[in-house]
N, C-alpha and C positions, 0 to 999 in steps of 0.2 A: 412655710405657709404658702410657696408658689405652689402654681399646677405650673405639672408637665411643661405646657409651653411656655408660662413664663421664663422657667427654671432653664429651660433652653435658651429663649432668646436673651435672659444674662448672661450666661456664659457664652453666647456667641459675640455680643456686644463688647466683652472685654478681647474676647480671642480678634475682635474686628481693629482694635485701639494698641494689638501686639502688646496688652498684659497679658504675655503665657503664663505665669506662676498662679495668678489669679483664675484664668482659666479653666487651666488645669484645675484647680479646687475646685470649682463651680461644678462642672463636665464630670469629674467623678463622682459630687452630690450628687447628679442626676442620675446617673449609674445604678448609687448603692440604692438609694429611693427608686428607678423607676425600669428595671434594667427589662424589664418585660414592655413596657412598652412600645407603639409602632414608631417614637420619636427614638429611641434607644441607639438605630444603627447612626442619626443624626450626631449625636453627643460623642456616640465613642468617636466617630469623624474628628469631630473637635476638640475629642480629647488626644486624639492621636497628632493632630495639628501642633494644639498645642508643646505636646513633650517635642515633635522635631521642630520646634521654634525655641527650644530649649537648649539644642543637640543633645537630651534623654536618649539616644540610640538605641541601649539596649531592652528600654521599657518604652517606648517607639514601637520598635520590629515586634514585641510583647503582646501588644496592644493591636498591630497590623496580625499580624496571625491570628487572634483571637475575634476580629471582627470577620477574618477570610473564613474563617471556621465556622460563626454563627449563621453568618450571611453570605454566602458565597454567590448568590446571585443576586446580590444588588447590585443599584445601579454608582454608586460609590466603589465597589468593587476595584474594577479597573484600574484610577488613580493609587488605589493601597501595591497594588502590584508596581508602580512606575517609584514609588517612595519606598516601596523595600528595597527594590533593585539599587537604588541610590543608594539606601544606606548601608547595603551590603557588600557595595564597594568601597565605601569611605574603611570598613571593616576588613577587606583585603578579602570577603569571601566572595571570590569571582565567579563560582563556578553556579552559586544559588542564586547571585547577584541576575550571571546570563539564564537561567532557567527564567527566572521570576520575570524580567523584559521580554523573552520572547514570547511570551503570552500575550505580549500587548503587539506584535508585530501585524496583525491585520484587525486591529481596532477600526473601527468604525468613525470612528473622530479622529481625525488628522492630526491634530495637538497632542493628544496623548500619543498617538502612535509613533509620531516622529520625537518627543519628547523620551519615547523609551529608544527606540533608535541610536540617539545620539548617546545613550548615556551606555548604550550597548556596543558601541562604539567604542568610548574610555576604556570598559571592560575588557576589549578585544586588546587595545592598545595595552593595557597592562598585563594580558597576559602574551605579548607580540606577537600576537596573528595582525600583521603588517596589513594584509590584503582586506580580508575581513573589514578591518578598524575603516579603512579607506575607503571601501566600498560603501560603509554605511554612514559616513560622513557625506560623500558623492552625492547619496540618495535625497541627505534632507539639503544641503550647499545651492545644489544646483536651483529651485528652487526663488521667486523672485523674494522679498523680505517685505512681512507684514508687521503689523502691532500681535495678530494672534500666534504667528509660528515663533517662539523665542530661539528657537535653537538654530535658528537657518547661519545667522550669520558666526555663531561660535563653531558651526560645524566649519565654515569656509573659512576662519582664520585657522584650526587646525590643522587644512586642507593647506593652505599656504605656511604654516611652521613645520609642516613635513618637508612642502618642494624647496623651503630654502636650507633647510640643515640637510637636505641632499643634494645641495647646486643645482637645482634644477631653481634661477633667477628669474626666469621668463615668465613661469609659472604663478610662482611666488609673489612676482609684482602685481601679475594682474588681479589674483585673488585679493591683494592687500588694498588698489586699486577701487575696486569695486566695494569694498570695506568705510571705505574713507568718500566715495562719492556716494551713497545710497541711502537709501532712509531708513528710517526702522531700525537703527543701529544703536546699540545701547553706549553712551558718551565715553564710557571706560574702555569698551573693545574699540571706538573708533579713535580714541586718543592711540593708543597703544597700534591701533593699525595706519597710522600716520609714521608714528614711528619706525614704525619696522620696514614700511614703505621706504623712508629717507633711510633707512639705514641700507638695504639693497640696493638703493640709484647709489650713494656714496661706496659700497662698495664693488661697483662698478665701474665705479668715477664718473659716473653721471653728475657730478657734481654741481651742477646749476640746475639740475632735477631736484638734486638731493636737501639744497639749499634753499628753495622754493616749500619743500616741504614740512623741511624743518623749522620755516617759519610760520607757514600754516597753523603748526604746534603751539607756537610761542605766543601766536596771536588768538585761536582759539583754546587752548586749553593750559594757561599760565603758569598754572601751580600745580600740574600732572607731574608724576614721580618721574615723567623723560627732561622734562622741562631744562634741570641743565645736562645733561650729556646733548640734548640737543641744539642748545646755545654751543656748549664744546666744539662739538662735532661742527656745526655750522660755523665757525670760526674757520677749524680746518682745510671744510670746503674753500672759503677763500681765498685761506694759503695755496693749498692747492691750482687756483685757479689763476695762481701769480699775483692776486689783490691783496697786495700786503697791507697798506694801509685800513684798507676796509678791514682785514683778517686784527689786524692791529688793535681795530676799534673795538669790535666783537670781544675778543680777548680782555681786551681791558674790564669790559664790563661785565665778562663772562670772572671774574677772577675779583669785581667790584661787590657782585652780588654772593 
């Protein structure tokens, strides 16, 4: 008994509150009922939303061809291209994965563009074009970190998990560095970039670096999956640093907890 737009803004309502299953029913009601009309390329949107809120994959990429086909020049368009790339890498097909991102490579909106960028990048990485991967990490890293660019700072901890698993430390630190001082940093990658920070000073023997950091950790982010290798680890620095007693104390309550 809804029109059209009702029937839409239900099913957008629930896709808004992350009921996909729900959704998804809704979105294909509007479909089967209204598939001509000019709300049409709307719904399959949100029915497509919803199956990758699902991980539906292969009725997903289904659904993404089938809107690229109808409507190829909408203005929806574009993002279907950055979400099949995605999902055609999680699927190990790289090579449709890089076709379908490079289309977005001189988009108009920065967000997408560098949003396909970087996942063109993973691509690159998985199939080891070294240089490639790196270069297009480079592009979006460099870069200062907003709330709109999400990918600035996952490109620059990459950038930094390259220069340490190649010793190049100097690198590595600063990238991680800037990870852990900057804004806009999403709380999981800057936990994890504290970490990996103390673990470079400590494997330096920067150890009153290293130790400083690792408690940064413990004080801001308690119950992070580093949380004890960092208490460990900062115990060591101690020892290392001839402060047995204090190394003594750590331990204790690293071994307490």
């Amino acid at each position: 008994s809804r029109s059209p737009q009702e029937q839409l803004e239900f099913a957008e309502g629930l896709l808004d509150r992350e009921f996909y299953g729900m959704a998804e029913e809704q979105f294909r009601l509007f479909l089967d009922k209204f598939e001509d009309h000019k709300l049409a390329p709307s719904a399959m949107f949100g029915l497509i939303e919803s199956l990758r809120g699902q991980d539906k994959l292969d009725a997903c990429l289904s659904r993404i061809n089938q809107f690229q086909s109808k409507w190829p020049e909408h203005e929806l368009a574009p993002k279907l291209y950055l979400w099949k790339g995605e999902l055609l890498i999680q699927q190990g097909k790289l090579q449709q994965a890089e076709q379908s991102l490079k289309r977005l490579r001189f988009s108009p909106d920065s967000t997408t563009k560098e949003a396909a960028l970087y996942f063109l990048a993973r691509c690159y990485a998985k199939q080891g074009e070294v240089e490639n991967t790196l270069e297009s990490y480079r592009k979006i890293a460099k870069k200062s970190f907003d709330e709109e660019h999400e990918y600035r700072p996952y490109a620059l901890y990459a950038l930094a998990r390259h220069h340490y698993s190649n010793g190049n430390t100097e690198k590595a630190q600063q990238a991680s560095k800037r990870l852990t001082e900057g804004d806009h940093v999403p709380e999981d990658l800057r936990a994890e970039a504290i970490y990996r920070l103390a673990d470079i000073q400590f494997q330096s023997e920067e150890f009153k670096k290293a130790i400083r950091s690792y408690e940064l950790l413990l004080v801001e982010y308690p119950d992070s999956r580093f949380t004890a290798e960092a208490q460990k680890r900062r115990a060591w620095g101690y020892f290392s640093q001839g402060k047995y007693g204090k190394a003594l104390k750590v331990a204790k309550e690293w071994k307490r907890k």
